[in-house]
C-alpha positions, 0 to 999 in steps of 0.5 A: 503515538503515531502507529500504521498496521498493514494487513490483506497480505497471503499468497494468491495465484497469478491473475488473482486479487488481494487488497491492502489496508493501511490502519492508521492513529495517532495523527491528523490523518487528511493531513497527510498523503500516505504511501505504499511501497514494496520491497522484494527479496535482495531488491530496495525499497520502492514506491507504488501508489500514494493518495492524498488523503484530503483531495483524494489525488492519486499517483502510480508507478508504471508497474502498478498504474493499470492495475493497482487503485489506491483509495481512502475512507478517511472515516477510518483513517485507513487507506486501501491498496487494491491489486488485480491482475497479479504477477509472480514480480509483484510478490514483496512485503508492502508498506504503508507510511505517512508521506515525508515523514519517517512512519511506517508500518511493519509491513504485509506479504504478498506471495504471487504463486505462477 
């Protein structure tokens, strides 16, 4: 059974730090590129980062390019979001979920207080 389980979430002051895991099982985990995404009150669902887990390429939306770093241990099939510098407008529950595929996790909020 393919499963992503989230966590690092909580609420943390503007400026301050947080970081994400993606705990992952069930599949060929470098296989695969896995994503983050955000979604915030009344807004859809967007990208933030993803990591191709076998190459370990990377991609940024602009919102997180300077700020945010994702990563992998693929020894723990588990990928990490890495946020620094937060805003208020970063608050959101995120996402992980295996690339092209419909797997996601439950999701993890983060609560940036100003």
């Amino acid at each position: 059974e393919v499963q992503l389980v989230e966590s690092g979430g909580g609420l943390v002051q503007a400026g301050g730090s947080l970081r994400l895991s993606c705990a992952t099982s069930g599949f060929t985990f470098d296989n695969y590129a896995i994503g983050w995404f955000r979604q915030a009150p009344g807004k859809e669902r967007q990208g933030v980062s993803c990591i191709n887990t076998k190459d370990g390429s990377t991609h940024y939306t602009d919102s997180a390019r300077s700020r945010f770093t994702i990563s992998s241990d693929n020894a723990k099939n588990t990928v990490y979001l890495q946020m620094n510098s937060l805003k208020p407008e970063d608050t959101a529950v995120y996402y992980c979920r295996i690339s092209g595929t419909n797997y996601w996790g439950q999701g993890t909020q983060v609560t940036v207080s100003s």
